[in-house]
GUVEXRO-977129 format. One record per residue: residue in one letter; z, y, x of N, C-alpha, C in turn. Coordinates in pm, 1 decimal. Example, Ala and Ser with C-alpha at 12.3 -4.5 7.8 and 13.67 -1.06 7.14 Angstrom:
<atoms>
ATOM   type         nZ         nY         nX        caZ        caY        caX         cZ         cY         cX
ATOM      A      780.0     -569.0     1319.0      780.0     -450.0     1230.0      780.0     -330.0     1320.0
ATOM      S      708.0     -225.0     1285.0      714.0     -106.0     1367.0      787.0        3.0     1290.0
</atoms>
This chain:
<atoms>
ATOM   type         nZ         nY         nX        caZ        caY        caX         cZ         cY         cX
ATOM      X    -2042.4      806.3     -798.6    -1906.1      824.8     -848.0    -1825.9      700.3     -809.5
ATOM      X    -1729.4      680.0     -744.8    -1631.9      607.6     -762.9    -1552.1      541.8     -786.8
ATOM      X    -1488.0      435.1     -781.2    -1379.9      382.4     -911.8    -1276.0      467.3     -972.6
ATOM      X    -1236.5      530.9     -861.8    -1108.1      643.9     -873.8    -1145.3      758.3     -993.0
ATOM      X    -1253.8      819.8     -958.3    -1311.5      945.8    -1035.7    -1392.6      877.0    -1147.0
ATOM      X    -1465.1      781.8    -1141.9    -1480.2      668.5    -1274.9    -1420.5      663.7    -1399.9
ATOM      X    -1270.8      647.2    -1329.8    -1127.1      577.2    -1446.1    -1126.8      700.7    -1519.5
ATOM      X    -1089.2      804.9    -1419.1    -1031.9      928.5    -1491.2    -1165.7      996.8    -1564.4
ATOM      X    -1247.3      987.4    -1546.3    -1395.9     1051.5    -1618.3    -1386.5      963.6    -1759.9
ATOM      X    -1353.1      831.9    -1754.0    -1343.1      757.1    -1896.3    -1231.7      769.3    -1917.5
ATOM      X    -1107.2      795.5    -1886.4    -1015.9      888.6    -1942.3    -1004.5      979.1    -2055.5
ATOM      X    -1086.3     1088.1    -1960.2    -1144.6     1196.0    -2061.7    -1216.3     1197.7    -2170.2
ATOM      X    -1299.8     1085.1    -2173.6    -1410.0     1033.6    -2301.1    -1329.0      995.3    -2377.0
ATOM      X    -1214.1      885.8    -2274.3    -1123.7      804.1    -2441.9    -1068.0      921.3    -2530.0
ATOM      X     -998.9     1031.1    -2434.5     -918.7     1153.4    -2480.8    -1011.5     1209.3    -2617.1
ATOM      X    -1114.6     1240.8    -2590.0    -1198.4     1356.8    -2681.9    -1246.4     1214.4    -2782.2
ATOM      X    -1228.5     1100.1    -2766.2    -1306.7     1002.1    -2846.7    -1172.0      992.1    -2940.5
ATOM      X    -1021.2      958.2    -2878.1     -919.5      962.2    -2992.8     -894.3     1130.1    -3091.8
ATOM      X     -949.3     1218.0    -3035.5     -926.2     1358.8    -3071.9    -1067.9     1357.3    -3205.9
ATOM      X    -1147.0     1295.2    -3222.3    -1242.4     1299.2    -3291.0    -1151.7     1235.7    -3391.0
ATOM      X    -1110.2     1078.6    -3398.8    -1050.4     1033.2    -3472.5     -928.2     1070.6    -3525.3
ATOM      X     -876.7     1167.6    -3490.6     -744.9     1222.7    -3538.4     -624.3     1229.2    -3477.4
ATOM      X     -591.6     1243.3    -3314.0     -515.7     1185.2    -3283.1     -470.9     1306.1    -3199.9
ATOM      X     -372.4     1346.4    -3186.1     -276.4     1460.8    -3073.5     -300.9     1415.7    -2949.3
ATOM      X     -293.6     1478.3    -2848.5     -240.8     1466.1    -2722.7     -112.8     1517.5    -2715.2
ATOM      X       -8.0     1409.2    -2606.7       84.1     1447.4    -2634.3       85.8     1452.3    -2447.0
ATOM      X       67.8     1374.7    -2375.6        2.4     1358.4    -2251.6      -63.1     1223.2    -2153.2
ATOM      X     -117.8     1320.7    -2045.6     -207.5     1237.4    -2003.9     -184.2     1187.9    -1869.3
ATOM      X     -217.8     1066.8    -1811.4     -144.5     1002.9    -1660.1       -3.7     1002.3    -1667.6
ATOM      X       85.0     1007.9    -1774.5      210.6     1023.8    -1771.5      295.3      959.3    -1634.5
ATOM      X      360.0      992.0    -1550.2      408.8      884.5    -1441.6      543.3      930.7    -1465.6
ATOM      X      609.2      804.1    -1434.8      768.7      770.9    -1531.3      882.7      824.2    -1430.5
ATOM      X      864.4      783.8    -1285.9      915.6      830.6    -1200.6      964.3      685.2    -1120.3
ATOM      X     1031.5      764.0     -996.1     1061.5      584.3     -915.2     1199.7      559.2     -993.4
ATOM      X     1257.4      428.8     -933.9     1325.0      395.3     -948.3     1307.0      348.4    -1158.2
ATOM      X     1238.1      395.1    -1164.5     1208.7      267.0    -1331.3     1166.2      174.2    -1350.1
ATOM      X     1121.4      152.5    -1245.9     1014.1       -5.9    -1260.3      900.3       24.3    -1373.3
ATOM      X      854.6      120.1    -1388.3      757.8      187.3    -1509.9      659.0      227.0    -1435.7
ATOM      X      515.0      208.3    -1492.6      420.8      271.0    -1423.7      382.1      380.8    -1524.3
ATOM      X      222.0      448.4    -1453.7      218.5      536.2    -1547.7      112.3      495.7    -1700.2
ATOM      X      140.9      568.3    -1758.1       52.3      538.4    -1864.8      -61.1      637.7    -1907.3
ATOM      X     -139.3      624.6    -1926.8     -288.7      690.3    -1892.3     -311.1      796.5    -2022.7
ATOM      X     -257.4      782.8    -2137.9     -292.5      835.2    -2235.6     -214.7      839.0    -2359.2
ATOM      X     -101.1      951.6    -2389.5       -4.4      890.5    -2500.3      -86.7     1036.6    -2626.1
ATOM      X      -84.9      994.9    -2733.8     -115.2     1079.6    -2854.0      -52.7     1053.6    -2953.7
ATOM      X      -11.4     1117.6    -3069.8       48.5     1076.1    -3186.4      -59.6     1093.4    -3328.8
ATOM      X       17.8     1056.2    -3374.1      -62.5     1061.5    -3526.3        3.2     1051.1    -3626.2
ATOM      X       64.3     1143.2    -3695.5      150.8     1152.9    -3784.0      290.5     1089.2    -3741.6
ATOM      X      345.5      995.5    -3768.7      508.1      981.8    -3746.8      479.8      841.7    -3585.8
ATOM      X      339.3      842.9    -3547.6      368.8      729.0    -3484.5      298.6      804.2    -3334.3
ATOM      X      371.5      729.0    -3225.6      307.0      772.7    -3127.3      285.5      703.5    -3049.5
ATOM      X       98.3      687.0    -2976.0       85.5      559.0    -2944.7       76.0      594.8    -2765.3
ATOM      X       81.7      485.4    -2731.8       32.8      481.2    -2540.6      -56.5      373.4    -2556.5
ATOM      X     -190.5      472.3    -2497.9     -304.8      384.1    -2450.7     -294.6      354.1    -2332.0
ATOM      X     -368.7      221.2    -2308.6     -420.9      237.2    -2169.9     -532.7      198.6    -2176.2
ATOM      X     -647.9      264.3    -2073.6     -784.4      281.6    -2053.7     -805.9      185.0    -1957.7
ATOM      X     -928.1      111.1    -1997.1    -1003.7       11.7    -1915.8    -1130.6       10.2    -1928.6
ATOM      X    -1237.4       75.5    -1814.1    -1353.4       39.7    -1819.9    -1378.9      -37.6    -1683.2
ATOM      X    -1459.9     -143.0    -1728.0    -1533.1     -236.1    -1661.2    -1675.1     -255.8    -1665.7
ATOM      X    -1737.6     -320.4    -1595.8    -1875.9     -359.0    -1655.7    -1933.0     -449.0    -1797.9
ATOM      X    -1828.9     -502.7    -1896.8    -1836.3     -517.5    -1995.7    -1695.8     -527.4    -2108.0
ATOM      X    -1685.2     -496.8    -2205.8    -1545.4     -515.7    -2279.6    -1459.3     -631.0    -2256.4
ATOM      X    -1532.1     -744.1    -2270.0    -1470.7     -892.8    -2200.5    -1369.0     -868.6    -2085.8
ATOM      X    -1490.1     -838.2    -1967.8    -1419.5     -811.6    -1832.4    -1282.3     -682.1    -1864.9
ATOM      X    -1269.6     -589.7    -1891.2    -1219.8     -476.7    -1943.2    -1082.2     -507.3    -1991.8
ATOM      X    -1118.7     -610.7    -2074.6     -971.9     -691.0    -2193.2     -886.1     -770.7    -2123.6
ATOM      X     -950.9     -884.7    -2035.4     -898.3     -962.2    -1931.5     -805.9     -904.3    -1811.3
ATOM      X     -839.3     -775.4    -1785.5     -815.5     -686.8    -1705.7     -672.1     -604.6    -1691.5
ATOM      X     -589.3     -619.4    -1853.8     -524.6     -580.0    -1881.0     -396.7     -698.0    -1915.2
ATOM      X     -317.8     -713.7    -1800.7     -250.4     -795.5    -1747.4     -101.4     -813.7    -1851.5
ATOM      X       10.2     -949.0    -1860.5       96.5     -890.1    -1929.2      177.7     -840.4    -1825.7
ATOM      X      183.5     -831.6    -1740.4      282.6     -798.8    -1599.7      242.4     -609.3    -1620.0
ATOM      X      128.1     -562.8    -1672.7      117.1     -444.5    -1683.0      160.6     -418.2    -1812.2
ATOM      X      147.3     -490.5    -1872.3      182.7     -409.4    -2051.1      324.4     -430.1    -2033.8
ATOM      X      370.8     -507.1    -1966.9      526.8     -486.3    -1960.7      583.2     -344.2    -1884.4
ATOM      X      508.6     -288.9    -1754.0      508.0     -194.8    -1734.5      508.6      -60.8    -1820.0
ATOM      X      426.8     -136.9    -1877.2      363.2       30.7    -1983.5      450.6       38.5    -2081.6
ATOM      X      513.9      -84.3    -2123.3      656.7      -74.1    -2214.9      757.2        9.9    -2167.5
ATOM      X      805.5      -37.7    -2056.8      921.9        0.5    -1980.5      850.5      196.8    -1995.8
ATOM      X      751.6      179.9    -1951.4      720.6      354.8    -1948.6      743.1      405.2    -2059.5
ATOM      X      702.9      349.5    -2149.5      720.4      417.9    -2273.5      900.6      416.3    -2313.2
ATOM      X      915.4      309.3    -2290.4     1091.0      367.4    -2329.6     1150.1      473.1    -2272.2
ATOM      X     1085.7      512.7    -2155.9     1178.8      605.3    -2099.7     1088.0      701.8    -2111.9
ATOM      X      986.0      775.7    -2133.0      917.3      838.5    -2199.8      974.9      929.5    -2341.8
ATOM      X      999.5      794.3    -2455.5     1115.9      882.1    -2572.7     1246.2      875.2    -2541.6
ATOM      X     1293.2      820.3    -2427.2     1421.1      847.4    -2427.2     1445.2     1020.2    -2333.1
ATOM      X     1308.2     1050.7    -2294.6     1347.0     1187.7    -2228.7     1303.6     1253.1    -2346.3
ATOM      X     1184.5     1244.9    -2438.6     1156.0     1324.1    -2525.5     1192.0     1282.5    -2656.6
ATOM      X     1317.9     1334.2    -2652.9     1413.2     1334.6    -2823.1     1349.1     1365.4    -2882.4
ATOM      X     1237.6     1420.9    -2932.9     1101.0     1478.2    -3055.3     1073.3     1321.1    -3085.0
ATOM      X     1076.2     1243.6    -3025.8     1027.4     1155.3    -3093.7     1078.3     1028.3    -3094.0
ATOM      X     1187.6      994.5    -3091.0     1277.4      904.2    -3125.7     1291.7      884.4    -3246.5
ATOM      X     1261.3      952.4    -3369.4     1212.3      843.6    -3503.7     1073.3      842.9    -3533.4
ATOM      X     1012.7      817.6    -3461.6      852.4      782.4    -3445.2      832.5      609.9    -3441.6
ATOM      X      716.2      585.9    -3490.5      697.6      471.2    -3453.8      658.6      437.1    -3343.0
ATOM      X      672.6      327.4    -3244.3      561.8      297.7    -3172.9      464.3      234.9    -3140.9
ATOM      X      333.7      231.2    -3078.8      212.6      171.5    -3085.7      174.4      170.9    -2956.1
ATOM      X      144.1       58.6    -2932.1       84.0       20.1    -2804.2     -130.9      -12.5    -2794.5
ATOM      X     -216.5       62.9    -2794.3     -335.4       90.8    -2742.1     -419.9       41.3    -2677.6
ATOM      X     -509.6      -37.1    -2698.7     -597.8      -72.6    -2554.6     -716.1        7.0    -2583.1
ATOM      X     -801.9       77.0    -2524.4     -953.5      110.4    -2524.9    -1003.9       58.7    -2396.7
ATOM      X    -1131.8        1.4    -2435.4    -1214.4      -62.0    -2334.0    -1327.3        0.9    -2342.5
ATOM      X    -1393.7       37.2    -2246.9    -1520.0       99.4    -2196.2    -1554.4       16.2    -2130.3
ATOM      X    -1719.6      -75.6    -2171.1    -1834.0     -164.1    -2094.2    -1957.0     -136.7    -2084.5
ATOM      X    -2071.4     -140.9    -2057.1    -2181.6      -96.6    -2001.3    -2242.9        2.5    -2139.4
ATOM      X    -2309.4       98.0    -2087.6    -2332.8      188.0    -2132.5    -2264.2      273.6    -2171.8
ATOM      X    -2091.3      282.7    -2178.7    -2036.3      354.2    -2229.0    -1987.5      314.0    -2373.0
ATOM      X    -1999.8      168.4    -2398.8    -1975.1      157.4    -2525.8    -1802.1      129.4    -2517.6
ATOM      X    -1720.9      209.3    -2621.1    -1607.8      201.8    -2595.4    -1561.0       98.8    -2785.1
ATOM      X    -1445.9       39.0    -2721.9    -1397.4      -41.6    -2815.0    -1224.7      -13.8    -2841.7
ATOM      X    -1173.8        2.3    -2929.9    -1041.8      103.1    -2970.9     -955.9      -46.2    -3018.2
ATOM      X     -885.2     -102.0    -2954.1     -773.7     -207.8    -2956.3     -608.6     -139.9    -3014.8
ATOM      X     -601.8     -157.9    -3166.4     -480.8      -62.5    -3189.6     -385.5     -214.5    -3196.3
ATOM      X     -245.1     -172.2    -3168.7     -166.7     -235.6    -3169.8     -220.6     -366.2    -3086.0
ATOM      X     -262.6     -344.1    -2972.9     -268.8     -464.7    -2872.3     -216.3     -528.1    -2791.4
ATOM      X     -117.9     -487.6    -2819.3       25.4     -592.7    -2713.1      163.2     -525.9    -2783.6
</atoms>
């Protein structure tokens, strides 16, 4: 398997791993479009009045995984998310929450709420 087909395979784990814990899908790989300076964001779900954007990182250990997650990207993933509720009026009195999950060897995944 790949790095490419990797990401998105732990994707799917984070998906059904936040769906265990209680959490909507609202969507997934979201991409913001050009001209935003926004990238995409891998995983948005809500949970009652708040709706969070994850982003997924597996590496060969959580350490490596955490490090990995740049502020030059979480600024990205901001910018995505603003324009994200500014297209979807449903949720403009929501809170928001920003996500990290890390996946490191074996599959052990670690749930970072409110991480940037």
């Amino acid at each position: 398997m790949n790095n490419y087909h990797a990401g998105h395979f732990a994707e799917k784990v984070v998906l059904w791993f936040l769906r265990l814990k209680g959490y909507r899908l609202v969507a997934l790989n979201h991409q913001t479009g050009k001209g935003t300076k926004a990238g995409e964001i891998d995983i948005i779900v809500r949970k009652g009045q708040t709706i969070i954007f994850v982003e997924v990182k597996k590496r060969k250990d959580c350490a490596t995984a955490a490090y990995s997650v740049l502020l030059s990207q979480q600024q990205r993933i901001r910018r995505a998310a603003e324009v994200f509720v500014a297209r979807h009026r449903e949720y403009h009195d929501f809170n928001m929450r920003f996500d990290v999950v890390l996946i490191g060897k074996c599959w052990q995944i670690l749930h970072i709420q409110n991480a940037f």
